[in-house]
C-alpha beads as a LAMMPS data file, in Angstrom:
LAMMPS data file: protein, C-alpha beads

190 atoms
189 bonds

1 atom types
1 bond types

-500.0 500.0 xlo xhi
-500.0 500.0 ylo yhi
-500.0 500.0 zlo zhi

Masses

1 110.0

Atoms # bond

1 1 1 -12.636 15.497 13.882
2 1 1 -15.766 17.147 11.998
3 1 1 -16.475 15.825 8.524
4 1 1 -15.737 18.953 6.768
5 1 1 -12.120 18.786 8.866
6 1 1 -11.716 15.087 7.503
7 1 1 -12.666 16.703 3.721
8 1 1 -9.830 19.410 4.104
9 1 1 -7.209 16.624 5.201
10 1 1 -8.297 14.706 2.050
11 1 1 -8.276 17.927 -0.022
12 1 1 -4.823 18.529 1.603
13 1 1 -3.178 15.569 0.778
14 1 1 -4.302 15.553 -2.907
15 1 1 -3.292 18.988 -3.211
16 1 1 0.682 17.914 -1.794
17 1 1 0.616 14.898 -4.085
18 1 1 -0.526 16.983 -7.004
19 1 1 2.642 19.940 -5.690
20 1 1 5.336 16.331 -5.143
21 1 1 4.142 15.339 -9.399
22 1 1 4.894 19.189 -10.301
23 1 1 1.017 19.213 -11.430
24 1 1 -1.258 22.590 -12.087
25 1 1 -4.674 22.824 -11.188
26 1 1 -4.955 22.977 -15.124
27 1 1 -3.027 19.705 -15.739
28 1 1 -4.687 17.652 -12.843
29 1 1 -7.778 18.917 -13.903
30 1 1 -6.984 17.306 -17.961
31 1 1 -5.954 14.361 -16.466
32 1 1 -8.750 13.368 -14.403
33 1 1 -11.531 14.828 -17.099
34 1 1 -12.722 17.322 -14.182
35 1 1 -12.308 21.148 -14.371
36 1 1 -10.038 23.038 -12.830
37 1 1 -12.345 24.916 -10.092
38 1 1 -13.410 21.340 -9.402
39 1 1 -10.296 19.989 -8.336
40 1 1 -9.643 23.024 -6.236
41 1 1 -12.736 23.367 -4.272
42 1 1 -12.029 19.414 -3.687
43 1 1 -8.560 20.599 -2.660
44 1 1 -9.840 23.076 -0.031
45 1 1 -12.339 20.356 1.595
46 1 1 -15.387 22.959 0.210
47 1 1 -16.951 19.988 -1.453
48 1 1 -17.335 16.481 -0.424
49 1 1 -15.980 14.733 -3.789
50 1 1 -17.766 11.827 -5.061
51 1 1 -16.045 8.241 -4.716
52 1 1 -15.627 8.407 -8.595
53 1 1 -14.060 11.524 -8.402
54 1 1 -11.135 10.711 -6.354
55 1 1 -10.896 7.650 -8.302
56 1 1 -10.101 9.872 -10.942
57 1 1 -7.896 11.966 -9.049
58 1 1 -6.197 9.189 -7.933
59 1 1 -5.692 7.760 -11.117
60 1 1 -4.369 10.949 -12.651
61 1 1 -1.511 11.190 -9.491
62 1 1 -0.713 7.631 -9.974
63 1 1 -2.113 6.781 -6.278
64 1 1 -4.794 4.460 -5.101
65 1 1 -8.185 6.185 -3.803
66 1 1 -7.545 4.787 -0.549
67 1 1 -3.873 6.878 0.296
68 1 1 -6.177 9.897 0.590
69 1 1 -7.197 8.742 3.559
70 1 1 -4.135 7.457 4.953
71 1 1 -4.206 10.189 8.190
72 1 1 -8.091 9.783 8.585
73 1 1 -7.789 5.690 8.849
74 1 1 -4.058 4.957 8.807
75 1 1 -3.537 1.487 7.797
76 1 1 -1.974 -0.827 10.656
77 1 1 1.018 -2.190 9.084
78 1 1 3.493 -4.459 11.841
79 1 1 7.410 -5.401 10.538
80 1 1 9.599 -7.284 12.500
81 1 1 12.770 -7.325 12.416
82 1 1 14.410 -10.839 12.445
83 1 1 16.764 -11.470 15.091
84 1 1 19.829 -13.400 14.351
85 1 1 21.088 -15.296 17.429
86 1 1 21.275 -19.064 18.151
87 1 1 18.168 -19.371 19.606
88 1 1 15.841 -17.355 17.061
89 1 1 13.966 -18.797 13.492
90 1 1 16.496 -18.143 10.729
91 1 1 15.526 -17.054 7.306
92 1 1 16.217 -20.645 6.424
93 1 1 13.672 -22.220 8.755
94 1 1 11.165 -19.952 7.537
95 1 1 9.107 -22.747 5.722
96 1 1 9.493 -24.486 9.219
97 1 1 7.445 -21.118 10.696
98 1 1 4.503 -21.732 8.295
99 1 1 3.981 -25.257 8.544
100 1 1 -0.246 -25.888 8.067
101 1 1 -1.097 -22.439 7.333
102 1 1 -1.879 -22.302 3.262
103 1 1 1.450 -20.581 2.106
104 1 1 2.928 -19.385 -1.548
105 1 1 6.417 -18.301 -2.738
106 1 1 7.084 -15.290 -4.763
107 1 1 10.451 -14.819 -6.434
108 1 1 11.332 -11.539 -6.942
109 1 1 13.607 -11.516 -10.077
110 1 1 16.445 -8.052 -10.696
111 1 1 15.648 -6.710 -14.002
112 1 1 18.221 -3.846 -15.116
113 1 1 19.299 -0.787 -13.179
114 1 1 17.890 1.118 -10.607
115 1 1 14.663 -0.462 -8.796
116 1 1 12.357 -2.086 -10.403
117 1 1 9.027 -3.111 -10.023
118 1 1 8.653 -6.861 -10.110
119 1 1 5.461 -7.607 -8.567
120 1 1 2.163 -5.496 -7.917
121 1 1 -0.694 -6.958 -5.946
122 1 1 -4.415 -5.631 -6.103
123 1 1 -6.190 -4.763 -2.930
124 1 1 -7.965 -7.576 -1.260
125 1 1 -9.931 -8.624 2.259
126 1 1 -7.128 -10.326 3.419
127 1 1 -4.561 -10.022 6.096
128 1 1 -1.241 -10.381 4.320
129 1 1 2.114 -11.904 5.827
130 1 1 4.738 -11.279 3.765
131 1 1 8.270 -12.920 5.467
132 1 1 11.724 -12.432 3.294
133 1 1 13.647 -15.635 2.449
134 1 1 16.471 -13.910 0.759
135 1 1 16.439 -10.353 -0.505
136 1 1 16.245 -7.427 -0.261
137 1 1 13.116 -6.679 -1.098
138 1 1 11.331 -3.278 -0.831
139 1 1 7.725 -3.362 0.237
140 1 1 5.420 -0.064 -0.576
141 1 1 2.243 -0.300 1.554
142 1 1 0.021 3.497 1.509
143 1 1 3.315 5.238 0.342
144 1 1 5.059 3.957 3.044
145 1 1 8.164 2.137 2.098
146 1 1 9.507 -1.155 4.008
147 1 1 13.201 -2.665 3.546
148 1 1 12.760 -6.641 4.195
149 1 1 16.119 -8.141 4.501
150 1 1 16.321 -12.045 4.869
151 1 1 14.032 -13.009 8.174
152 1 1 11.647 -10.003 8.069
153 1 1 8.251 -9.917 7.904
154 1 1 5.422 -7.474 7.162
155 1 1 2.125 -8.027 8.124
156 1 1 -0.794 -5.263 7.135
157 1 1 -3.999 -5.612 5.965
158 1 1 -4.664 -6.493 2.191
159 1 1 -7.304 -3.591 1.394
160 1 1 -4.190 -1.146 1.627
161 1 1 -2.366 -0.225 -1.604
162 1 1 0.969 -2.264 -1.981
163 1 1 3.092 -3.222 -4.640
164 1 1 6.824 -4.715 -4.072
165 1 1 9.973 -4.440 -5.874
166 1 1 13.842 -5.959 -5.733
167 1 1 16.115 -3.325 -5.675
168 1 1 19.335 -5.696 -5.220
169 1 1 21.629 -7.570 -7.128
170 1 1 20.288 -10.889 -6.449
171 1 1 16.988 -12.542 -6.843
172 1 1 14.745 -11.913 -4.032
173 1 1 12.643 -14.839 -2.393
174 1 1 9.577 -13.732 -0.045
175 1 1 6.735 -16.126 1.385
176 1 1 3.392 -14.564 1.295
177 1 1 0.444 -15.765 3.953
178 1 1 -3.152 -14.694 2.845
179 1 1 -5.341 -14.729 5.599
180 1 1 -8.973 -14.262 4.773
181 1 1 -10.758 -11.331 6.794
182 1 1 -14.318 -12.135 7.918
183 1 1 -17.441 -10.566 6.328
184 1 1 -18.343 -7.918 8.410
185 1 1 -22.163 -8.353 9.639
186 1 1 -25.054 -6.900 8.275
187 1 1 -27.801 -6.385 10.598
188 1 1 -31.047 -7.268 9.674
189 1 1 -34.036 -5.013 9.422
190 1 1 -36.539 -5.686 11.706

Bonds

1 1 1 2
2 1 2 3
3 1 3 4
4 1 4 5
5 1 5 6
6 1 6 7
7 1 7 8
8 1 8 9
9 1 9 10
10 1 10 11
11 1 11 12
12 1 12 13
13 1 13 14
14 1 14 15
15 1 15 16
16 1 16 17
17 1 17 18
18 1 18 19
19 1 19 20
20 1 20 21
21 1 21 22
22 1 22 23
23 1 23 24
24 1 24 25
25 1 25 26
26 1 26 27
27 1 27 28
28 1 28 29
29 1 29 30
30 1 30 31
31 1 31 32
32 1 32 33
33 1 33 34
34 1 34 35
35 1 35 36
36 1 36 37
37 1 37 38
38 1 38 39
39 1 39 40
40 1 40 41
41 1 41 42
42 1 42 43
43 1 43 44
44 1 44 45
45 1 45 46
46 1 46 47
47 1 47 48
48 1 48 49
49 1 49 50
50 1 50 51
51 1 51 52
52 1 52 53
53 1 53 54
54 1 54 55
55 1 55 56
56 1 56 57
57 1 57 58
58 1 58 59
59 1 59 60
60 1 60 61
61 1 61 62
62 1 62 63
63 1 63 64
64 1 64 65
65 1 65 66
66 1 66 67
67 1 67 68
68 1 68 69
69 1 69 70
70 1 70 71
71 1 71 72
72 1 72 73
73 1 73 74
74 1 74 75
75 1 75 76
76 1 76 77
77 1 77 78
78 1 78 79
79 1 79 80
80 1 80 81
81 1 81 82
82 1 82 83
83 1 83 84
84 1 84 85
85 1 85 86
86 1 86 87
87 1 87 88
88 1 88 89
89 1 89 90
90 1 90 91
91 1 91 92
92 1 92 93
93 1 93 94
94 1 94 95
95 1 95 96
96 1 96 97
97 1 97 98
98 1 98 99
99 1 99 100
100 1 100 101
101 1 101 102
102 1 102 103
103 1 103 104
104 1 104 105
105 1 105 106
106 1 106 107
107 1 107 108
108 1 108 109
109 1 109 110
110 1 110 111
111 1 111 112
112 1 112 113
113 1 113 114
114 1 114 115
115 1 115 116
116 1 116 117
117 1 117 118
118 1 118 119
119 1 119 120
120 1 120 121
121 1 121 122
122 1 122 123
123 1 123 124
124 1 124 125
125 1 125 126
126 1 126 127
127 1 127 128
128 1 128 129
129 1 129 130
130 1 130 131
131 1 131 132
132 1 132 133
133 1 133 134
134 1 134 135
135 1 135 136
136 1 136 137
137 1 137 138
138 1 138 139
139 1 139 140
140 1 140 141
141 1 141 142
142 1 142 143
143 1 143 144
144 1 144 145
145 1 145 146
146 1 146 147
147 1 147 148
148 1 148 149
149 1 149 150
150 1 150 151
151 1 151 152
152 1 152 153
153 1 153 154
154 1 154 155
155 1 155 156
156 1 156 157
157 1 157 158
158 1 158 159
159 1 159 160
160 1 160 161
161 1 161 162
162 1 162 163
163 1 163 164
164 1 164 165
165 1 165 166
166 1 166 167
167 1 167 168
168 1 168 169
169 1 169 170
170 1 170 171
171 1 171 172
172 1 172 173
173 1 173 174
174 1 174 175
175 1 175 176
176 1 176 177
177 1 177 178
178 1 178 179
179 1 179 180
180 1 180 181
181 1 181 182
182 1 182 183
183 1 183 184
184 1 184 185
185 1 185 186
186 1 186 187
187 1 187 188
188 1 188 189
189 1 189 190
């Protein structure tokens, strides 16, 4: 894929997330302080936006920077299913699972009707493990949405957008495993 291809599929997607928040050019445009003709020569792929540009585009559709480029770099994200059969880790032995590996619990609390959002993580350079005690919980990763039920995990990588919410009855009881990424190298000039 050329550049200027990669530019239309960014220009493309912003254009369908603008169309899916039932946003004009005009509107877009007053929301992200750009002009109109601006946001639709970025829309075409005739321009190659700056990064604080689509910050501000993505700001304006509610979206991180990053979900532009979800079909340019898609982010690797790897759920399994838990298996429930005599032989195989039960949600309950989960803490069993993680024993020596640095681990946190998150409780994900059911405020009023409808989903809500109970939890909302910032990127980092992590690899995140996220394995569901008791649930459900609902797991957004680059607009992609994940159902955990009790003995599922999600692993992805911690750069990608994500955010999580309860949208049961019950409190909802996840174990999250940060593992740190390594630097990547710089070379040194010679």
């Amino acid at each position: 894929m050329t550049e200027r291809e990669s530019w239309r599929c960014v220009g493309k997607r912003i254009r369908n997330l603008r169309k899916e928040n039932r946003l004009t050019l005009k509107q877009l445009a007053v929301g992200c302080d750009l002009s109109p003709n601006a946001i639709s020569l970025v829309e075409r792929g005739e321009v190659a936006p700056t990064v604080l540009t689509l910050c501000k585009i993505a700001h304006a559709l509610g979206v991180s920077a990053g979900s532009f480029f979800h079909e340019l770099c898609p982010t690797e994200v790897i759920l399994t299913r838990a298996v429930q059969g005599r032989d195989q880790p039960q949600p309950e032995n989960a803490f069993h699972l993680l024993a020596g590996r640095g681990f946190s619990t998150a409780s994900f609390p059911r405020e009023g009707s409808g989903c809500s959002l109970s939890g909302q993580m910032s990127s980092t350079r992590m690899t995140q493990m996220v394995l569901c005690v008791s649930g459900p919980i609902e797991y957004d990763v680059d607009d992609q949405c994940y159902v955990l039920d009790p003995g599922d995990s999600l692993t992805f990588n911690g750069e990608a957008f994500h955010r999580w919410r309860n949208p049961g009855t019950e409190t909802g009881v996840a174990v999250m495993v940060l593992t740190p990424q390594p630097e990547p190298a710089l070379q040194e000039a010679e």
